[in-house]
C-alpha positions in Angstrom: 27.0 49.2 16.1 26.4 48.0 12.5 28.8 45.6 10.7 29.5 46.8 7.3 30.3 44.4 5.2 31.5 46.4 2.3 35.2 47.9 2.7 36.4 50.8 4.5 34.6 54.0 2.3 38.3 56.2 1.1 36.1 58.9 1.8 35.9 60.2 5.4 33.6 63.0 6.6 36.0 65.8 7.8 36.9 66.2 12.2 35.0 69.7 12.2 31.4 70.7 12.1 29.6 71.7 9.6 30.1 69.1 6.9 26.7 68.1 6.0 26.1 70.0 2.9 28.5 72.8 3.7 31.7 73.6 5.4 32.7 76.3 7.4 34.0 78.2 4.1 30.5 77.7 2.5 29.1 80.4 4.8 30.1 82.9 2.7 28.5 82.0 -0.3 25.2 80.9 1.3 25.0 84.4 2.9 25.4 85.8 -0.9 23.0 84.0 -1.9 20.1 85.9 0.7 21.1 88.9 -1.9 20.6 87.0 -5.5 17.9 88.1 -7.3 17.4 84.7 -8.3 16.6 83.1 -4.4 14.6 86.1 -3.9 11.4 84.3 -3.2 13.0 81.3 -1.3 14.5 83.4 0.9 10.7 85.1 1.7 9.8 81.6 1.9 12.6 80.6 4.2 11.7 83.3 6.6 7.9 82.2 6.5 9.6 78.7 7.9 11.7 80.0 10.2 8.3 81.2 12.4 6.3 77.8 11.7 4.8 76.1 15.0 5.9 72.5 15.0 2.6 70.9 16.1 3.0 66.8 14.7 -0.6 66.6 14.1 0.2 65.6 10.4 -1.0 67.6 7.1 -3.6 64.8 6.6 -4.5 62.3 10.2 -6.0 59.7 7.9 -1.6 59.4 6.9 -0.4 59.4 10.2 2.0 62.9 11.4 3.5 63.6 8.3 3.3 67.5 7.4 6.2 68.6 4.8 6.0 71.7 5.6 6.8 71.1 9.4 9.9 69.1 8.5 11.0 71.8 5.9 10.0 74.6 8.8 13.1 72.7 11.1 15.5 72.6 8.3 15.1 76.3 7.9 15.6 77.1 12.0 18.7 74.7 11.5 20.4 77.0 9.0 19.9 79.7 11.3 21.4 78.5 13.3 23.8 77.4 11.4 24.2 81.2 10.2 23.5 83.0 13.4 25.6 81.2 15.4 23.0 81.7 17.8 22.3 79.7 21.1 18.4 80.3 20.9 18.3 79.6 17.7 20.0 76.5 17.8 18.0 75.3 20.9 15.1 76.2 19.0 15.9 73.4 15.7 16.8 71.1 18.3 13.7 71.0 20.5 11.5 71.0 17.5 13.6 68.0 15.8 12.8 66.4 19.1 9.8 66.9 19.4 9.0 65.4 15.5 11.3 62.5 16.9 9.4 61.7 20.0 5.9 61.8 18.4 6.1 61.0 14.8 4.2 57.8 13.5 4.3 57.0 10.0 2.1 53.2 10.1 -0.7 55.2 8.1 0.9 56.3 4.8 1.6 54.6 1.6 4.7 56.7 1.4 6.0 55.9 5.2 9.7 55.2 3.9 9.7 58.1 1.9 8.3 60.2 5.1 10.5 59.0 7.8 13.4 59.2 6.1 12.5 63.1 5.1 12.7 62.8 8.9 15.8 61.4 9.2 17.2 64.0 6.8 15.9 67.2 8.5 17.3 65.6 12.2 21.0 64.7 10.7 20.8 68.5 9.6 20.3 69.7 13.1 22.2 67.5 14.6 25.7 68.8 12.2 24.5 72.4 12.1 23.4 72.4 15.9 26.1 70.5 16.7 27.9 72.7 19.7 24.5 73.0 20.8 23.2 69.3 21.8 23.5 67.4 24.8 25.0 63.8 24.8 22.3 63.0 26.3 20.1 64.8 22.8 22.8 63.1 20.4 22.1 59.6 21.3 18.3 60.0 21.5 18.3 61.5 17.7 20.0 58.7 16.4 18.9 55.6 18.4 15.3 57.4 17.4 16.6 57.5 13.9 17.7 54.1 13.4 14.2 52.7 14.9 12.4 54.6 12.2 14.5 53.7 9.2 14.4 49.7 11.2 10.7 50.1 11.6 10.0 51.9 7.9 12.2 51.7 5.6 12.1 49.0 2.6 15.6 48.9 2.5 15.9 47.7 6.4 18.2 48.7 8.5 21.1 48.2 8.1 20.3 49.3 4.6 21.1 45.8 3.0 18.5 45.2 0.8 16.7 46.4 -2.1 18.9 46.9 -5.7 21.2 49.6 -6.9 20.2 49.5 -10.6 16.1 49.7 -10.0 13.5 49.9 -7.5 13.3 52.5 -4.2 17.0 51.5 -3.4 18.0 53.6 -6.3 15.9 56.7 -4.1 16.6 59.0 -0.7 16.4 56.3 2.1 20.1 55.7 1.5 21.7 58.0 -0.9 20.2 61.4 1.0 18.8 60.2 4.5 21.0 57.2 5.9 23.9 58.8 4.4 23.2 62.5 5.8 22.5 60.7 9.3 25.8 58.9 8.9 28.1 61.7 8.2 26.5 63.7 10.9 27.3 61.2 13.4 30.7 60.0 12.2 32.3 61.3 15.3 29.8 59.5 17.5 28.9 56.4 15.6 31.4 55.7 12.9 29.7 52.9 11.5 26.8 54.6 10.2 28.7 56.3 7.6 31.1 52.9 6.9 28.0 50.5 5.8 26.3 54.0 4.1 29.1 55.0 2.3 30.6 51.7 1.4 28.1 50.4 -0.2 28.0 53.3 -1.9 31.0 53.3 -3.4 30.9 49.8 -3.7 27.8 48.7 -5.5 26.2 51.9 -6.9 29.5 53.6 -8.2 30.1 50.6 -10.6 26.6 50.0 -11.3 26.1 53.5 -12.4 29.3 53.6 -14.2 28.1 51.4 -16.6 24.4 52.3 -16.9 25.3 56.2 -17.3 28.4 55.6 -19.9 25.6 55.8 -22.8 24.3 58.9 -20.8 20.7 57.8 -20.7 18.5 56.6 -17.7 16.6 53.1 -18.0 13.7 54.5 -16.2 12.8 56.9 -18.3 12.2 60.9 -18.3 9.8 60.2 -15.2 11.4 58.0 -12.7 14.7 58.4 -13.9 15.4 61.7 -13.7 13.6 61.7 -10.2 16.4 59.2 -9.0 19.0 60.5 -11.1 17.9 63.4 -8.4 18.5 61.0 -5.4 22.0 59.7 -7.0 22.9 63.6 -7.2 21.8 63.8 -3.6 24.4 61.4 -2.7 27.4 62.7 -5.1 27.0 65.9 -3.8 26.6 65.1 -0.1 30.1 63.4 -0.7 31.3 66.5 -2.5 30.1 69.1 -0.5 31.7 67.0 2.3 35.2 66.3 0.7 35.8 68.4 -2.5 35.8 65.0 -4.0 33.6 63.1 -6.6 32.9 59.3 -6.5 30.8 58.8 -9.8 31.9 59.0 -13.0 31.6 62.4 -14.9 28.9 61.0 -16.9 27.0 61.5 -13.9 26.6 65.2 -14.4 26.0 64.5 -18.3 23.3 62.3 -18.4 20.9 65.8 -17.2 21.6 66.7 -21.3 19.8 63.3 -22.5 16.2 65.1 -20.2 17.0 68.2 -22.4 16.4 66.3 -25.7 13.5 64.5 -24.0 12.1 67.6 -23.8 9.7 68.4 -26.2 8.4 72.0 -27.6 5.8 72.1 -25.6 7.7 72.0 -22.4 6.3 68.3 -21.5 8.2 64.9 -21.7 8.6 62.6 -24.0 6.7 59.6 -22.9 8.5 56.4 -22.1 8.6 54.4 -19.6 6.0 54.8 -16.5 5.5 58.4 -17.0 3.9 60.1 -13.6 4.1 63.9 -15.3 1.2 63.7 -17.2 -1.2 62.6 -14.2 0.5 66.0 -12.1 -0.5 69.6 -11.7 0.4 72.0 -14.4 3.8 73.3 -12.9 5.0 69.6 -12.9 3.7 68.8 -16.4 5.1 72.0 -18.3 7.9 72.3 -16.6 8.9 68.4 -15.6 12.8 68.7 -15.3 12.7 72.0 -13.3 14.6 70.2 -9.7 16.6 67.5 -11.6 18.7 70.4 -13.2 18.9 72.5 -10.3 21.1 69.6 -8.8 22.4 68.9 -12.0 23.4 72.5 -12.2 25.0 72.6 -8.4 27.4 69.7 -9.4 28.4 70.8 -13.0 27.9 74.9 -12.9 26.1 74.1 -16.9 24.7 77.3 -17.1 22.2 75.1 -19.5 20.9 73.2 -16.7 20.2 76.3 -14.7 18.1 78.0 -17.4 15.9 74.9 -17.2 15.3 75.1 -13.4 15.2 79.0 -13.3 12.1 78.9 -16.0 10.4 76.0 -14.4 10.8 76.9 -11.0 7.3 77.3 -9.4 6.6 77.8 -5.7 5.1 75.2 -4.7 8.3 73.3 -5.5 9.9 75.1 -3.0 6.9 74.5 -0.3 4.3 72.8 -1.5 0.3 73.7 -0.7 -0.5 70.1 -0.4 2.4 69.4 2.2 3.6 66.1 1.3 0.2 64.5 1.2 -1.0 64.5 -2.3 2.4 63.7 -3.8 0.6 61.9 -6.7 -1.6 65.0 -7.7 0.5 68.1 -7.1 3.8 66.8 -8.3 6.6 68.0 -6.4 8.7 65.6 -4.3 7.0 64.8 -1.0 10.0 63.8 0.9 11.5 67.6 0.3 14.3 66.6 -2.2 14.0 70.1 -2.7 13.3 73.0 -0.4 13.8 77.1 0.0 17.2 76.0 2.9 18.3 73.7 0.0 18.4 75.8 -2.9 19.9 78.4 -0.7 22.6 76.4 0.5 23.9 74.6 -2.6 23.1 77.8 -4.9 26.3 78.2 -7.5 28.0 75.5 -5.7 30.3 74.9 -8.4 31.3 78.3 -10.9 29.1 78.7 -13.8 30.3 77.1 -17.0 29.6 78.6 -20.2 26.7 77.2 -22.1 27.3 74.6 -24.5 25.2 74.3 -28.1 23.4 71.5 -28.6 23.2 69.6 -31.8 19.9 68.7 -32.6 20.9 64.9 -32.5 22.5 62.7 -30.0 23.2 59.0 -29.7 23.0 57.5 -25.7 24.6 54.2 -26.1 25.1 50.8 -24.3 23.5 49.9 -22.5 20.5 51.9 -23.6 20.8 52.6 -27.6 19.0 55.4 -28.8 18.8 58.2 -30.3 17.3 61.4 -30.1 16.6 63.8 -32.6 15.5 67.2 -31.4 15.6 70.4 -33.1 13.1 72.7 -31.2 10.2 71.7 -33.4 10.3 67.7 -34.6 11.5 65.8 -31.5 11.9 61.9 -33.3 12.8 59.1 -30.7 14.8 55.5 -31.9 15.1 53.6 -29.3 17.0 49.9 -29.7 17.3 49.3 -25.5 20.0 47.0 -25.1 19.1 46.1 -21.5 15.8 45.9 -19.9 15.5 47.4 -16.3 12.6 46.1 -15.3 10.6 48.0 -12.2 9.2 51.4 -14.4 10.9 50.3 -17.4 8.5 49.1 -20.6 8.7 46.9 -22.8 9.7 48.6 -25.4 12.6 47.6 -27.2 12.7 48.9 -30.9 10.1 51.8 -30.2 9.9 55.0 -32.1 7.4 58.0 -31.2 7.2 61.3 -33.1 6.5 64.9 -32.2 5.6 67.8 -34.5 3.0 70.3 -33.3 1.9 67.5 -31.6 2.4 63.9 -30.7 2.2 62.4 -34.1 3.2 58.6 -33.2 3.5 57.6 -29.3 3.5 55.2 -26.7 -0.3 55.0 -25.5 -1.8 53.7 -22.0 -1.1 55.9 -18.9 0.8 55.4 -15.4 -2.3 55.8 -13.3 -0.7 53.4 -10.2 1.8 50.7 -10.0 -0.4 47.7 -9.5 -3.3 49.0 -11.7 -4.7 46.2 -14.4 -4.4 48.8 -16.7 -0.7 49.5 -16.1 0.0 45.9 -15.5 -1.9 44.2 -18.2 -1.5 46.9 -21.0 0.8 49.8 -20.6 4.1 48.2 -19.6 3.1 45.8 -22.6 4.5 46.0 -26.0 1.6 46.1 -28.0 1.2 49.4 -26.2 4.0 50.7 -27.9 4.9 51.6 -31.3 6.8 47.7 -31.5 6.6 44.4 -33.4 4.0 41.9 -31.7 4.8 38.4 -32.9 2.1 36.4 -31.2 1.7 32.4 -30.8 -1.6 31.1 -31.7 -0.9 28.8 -28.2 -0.7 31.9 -26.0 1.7 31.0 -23.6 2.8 32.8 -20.7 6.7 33.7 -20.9 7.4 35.2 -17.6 4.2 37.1 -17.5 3.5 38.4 -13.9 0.4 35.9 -13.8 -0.9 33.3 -15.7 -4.0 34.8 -16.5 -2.2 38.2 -18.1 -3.5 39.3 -21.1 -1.3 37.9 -24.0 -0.2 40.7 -26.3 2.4 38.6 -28.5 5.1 41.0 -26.9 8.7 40.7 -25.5 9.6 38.4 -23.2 9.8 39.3 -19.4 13.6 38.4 -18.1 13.6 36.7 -14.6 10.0 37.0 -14.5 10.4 41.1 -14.5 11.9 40.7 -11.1 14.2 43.6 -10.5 17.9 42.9 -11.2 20.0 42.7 -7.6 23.1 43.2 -9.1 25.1 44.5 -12.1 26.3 41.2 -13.3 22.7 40.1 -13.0 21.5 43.0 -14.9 23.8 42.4 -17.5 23.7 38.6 -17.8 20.0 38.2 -17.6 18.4 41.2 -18.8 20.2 41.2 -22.3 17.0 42.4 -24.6 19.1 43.7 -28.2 22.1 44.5 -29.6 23.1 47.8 -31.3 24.6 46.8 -34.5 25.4 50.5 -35.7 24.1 53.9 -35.5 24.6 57.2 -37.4 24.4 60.7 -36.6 24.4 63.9 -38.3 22.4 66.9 -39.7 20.9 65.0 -43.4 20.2 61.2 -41.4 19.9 59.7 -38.3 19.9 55.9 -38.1 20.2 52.8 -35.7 20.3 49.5 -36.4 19.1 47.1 -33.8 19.2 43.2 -33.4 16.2 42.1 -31.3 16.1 38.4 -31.0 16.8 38.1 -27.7 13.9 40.3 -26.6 11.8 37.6 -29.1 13.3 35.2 -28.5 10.2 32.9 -27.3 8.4 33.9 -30.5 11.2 34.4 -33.3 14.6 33.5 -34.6 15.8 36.7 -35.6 14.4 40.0 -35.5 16.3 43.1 -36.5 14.8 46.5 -36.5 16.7 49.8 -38.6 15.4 53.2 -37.9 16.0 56.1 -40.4 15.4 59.7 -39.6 15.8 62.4 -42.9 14.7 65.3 -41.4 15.6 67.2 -44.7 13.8 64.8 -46.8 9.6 64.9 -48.1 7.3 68.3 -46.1 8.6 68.5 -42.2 10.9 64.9 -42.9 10.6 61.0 -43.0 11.3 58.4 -40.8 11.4 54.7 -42.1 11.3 51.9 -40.4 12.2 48.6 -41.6 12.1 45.1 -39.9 13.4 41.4 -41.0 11.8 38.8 -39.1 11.9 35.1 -38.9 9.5 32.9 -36.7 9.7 30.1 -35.3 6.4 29.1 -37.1 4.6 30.2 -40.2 1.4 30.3 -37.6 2.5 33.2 -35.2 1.3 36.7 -36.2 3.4 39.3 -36.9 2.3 43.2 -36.3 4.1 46.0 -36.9 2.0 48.6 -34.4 1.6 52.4 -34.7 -0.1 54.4 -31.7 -1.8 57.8 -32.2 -3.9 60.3 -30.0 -6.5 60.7 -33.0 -8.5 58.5 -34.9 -6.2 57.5 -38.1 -7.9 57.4 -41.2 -7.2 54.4 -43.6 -5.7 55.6 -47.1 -4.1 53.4 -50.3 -1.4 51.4 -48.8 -1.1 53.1 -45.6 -2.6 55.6 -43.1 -2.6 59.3 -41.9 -2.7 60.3 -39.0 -3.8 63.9 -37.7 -2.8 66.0 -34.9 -3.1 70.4 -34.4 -1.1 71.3 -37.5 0.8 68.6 -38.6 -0.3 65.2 -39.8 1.6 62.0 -40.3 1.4 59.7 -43.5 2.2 56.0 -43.2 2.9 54.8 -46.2 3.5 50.6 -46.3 6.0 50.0 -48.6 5.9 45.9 -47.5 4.5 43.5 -47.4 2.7 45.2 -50.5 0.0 43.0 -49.2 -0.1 44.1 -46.1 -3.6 44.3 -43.9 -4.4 47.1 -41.7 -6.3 47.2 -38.3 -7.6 50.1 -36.3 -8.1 49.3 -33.0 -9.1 51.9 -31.1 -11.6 54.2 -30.2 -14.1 54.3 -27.1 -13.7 51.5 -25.6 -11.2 49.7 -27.3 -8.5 52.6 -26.2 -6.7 49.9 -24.4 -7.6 46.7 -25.9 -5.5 43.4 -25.7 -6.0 39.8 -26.1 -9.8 40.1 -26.0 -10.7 42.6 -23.5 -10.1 46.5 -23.0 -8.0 47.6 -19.7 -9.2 50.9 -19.3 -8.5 53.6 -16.6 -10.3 56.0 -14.8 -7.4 58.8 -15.2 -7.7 59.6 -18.6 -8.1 63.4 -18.1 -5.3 65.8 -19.0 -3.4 62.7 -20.1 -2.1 61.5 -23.7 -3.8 58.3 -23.2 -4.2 57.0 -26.6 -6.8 56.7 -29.0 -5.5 53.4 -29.9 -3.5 51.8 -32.6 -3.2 51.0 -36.5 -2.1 47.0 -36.4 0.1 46.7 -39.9 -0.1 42.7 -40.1 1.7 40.6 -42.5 -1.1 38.2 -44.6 0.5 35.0 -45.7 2.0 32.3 -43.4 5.3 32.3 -43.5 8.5 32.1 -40.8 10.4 35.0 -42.3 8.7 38.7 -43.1 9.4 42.1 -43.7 8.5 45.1 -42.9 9.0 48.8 -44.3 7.2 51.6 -43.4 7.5 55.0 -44.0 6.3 57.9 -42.0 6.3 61.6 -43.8 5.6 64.5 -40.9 3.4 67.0 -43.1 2.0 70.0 -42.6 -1.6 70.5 -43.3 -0.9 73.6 -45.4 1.0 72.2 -47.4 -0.5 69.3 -48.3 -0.7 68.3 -52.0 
């Protein structure tokens, strides 16, 4: 029995089965669903489940047992059971979860938590939906068999005490969709389960998300953030589904809006932060929001949100070929976040809402700071970033990237691995970014992740870029800049940003302002302008622009070219300003010396390189203003 030593959860799973996922008055509904249009091909898919062999042989041996498909093939006899009401078919979920139990080893793969807890998941299923149907003997074997694996597998440990709410794989399924689906599962059997689940739950993660989703935006970025936005929805919804109650706040089912404006024409994602789209097959890349929203859409009923997941919805998200095994190159979720039994189950959980318009603006604010401009055409990112999360987060504070036929200005590098030296020593960087490098003659190393990192002249690294463990950590430690005012509307977008702290190593002050006309010159102009003040006449200051496409040097600025569209830099100060292309083949990637390449530069918006905009004279205090006309190539002058 597990000693929870968060308090008593004010949510209880219900006496009856079923109440994982659905109630006895969900039946209905998930029985209309069989007849939508819409499920049409996850219910042929379903059926193809229904008749898979459970063998345990594993998709790939070289990774141990793991096969997806399997997993997803005894989630599917569960629900029908579940639907049938059937003995055989019950006894047929319940021999094959078993079975997977008894003879699953996961010591093999990279992604063993993520496996076993799929594991977990599909066996809690069977055991509510089968429920009438097991043995005492068959209830205690699944979960002592279940707690082994998550004690043997999962990061987190188990009990599920450690690892971080606010970043890292604590913020993912091993607690907020397998531990907790096991726990209300069991609750009549093993109450404690749910009670050190669910409580800390509600206890750290409700508060910690609370105040990271009040400005609506992710820390993680379009990548990993809406991934475990999908994992926080997981656990929302299995409370929901359970109760009728919510936990979270409603800015929960808001933040899905901030991955619409991070969309760009194109159907791709912006780029920021560790960005794992890119690197994916083609259904993942051009449609990369597709299974956020369909949770996103269960929970809120915005009929915007289903749109997005009904035009990205490809197959294999619903089983995929590669069966769990090349997560990394085919894109869906190996652990079966998403699956034909769970699309049919929580289908128009919640009535559809009528669709909201969009402005083509919008503000996310503290503790993230930026703002979005997207109109369908010209998507133009500001980004202050009052608090640094560390884990997939960059360091990226004051960015800005541009998007108009093409990615005009943009972050540059790629997210080929976590632990790659071209991730490590240059993407994650700020001179990788669109930013303000202020570098120290000295080099030193201020909370680099080894001494011998590159030096770029970038941000600092708070608590050595250690995760934060807690919210009051996160907030008193990772403090990067301060919003000091924004504006919104259809003639100007514009955020003002103080910096220092993210400098504060390297400078007194730095403040950044960001101003979008979109009205204003050909296709519109952003202008950037920055007041700095180092701590010594001798550090360098750069203001950095990244592009796709060799930039050509004009009077006083630059142009750069991409499709249809090209964008002019103009440097309107220092009027003395010296400009530096670094970039091209093999000096893509280059920093402090030496270039960190990578070998998975195909399909990908690497980076061509960047235009360094440095200020000449020695001095402590300089500034900056650049500004940046989109123009089309027909109509140029």
């Amino acid at each position: 029995m597990l000693t929870s030593p968060y308090k008593k959860p004010y949510i209880t799973p219900p006496v009856e089965h079923p109440r994982l996922m659905v109630r006895r008055e969900d039946i209905g509904r998930i029985k209309e669903n069989f007849n939508r249009e819409e499920c049409r091909e996850a219910v042929a898919l379903w059926r193809e489940l229904c008749e898979e062999r459970i063998l345990c042989k594993g998709a790939d041996p070289e990774y141990g047992t793991y096969d997806l498909v399997e997993y997803l093939a005894v989630e599917a006899k569960a629900l029908k059971a579940l639907l049938s009401g059937d003995k055989a078919d019950a006894r047929d979920a319940i021999e094959a979860a078993i079975f997977l139990l008894e003879n699953s080893e996961f010591d093999k793969g990279i992604m063993k938590a993520r496996w076993s807890g799929h594991l977990i998941f599909v066996s809690s299923e069977v055991y509510d939906w089968c429920y009438s149907y097991l043995t005492d003997e068959e209830k205690t074997l699944i979960v002592t068999r279940c707690e082994a694996m998550a004690e043997k597998y999962f990061e987190m440990g188990y009990p599920p005490a450690k690892q971080a709410a606010i970043s890292g794989h604590g913020a993912e399924a091993q607690l907020l969709r397998d531990l907790l689906s096991l726990g209300i599962a069991t609750y009549d059997e093993r109450p404690d389960i749910y009670d050190f689940c669910a409580g800390r739950i509600i206890d750290e993660y409700v508060p910690s998300y609370d105040f990271m989703f009040a400005g609506g935006y992710h820390h993680q970025g379009p990548a990993y953030g809406s991934y475990r936005y999908t994992c926080l929805l997981w656990g929302e919804l299995l409370l929901y589904s359970m109760s009728g109650k919510k936990v979270f706040t409603d800015k929960l089912g808001e933040l899905a809006e901030s991955f619409l404006y991070l969309t760009r024409p194109d159907g791709e994602s912006v780029r920021v932060g560790d960005d794992f789209f890119e690197t994916k097959a083609p259904y993942t890349r051009n449609a990369p929001f597709a299974m956020p929203m369909f949770f996103a859409w269960a929970y809120t009923g915005d009929e915007r949100y289903k749109k997005v997941f009904l035009k990205g919805l490809d197959r294999e998200y619903l089983v995929p070929t590669h069966r769990g095994i090349d997560y990394y190159i085919g894109g869906s979720y190996g652990e079966g976040l998403f699956s034909p039994t769970v699309y049919l189950v929580w289908n128009a959980l919640t009535p559809m809402k009528e669709e909201k318009p969009m402005l083509p603006y919008k503000y996310f604010g503290s503790p993230n700071g930026i703002t979005v401009w997207n109109d369908g055409e010209r998507v133009v990112l500001m980004k202050i970033g009052e608090l640094w999360g560390s884990n997939h987060d960059h360091l990226d504070m004051g960015c800005f990237q541009i998007y108009c036929g093409g990615a005009l200005a943009t972050d540059s590098g790629v997210y080929d691995s976590y632990h790659t030296l071209h991730r490590r020593n240059y993407t994650i960087k700020t001179v990788a970014h669109n930013c303000l490098t202020v570098s120290d003659p000295a080099k030193p190393s201020y909370g680099e992740w080894r001494e011998d990192a590159p030096y770029d002249g970038g941000m600092r690294r708070p608590c050595g870029a250690k995760e934060p463990k807690t919210l009051a950590e996160w907030q008193e430690y990772y403090k990067m800049a301060t919003v000091l005012s924004h504006t919104e509307s259809e003639e100007l977008c514009e955020i003002v940003g103080d910096m220092s702290e993210a400098y504060c190593h390297t400078c007194d002050k730095v403040v950044r302002s960001m101003r979008w006309e979109p009205k204003r010159g050909d296709c519109g102009i952003l202008t950037v302008h920055d007041i700095v003040s180092a701590k010594s006449e001798d550090f360098t200051k750069a203001f950095n622009i990244h592009s796709l496409t060799e930039p050509r040097l004009v009077d006083n600025g630059v142009v750069i070219e991409n499709g249809d569209y090209e964008l002019v830099c103009r440097v309107l100060a220092p009027t003395n300003a010296k400009l530096e292309l670094i970039g091209g083949e093999g000096r893509e990637f280059f920093v402090d010396g030496a270039n960190y390449d990578t070998e998975d530069k195909q399909n990908t918006e690497c980076g061509w390189g960047r235009i360094s905009i440095i200020a000449p004279e020695k001095c402590k205090d300089t500034e900056f203003t650049v500004e940046m006309e989109i123009i089309k190539k027909e109509n140029r002058k």
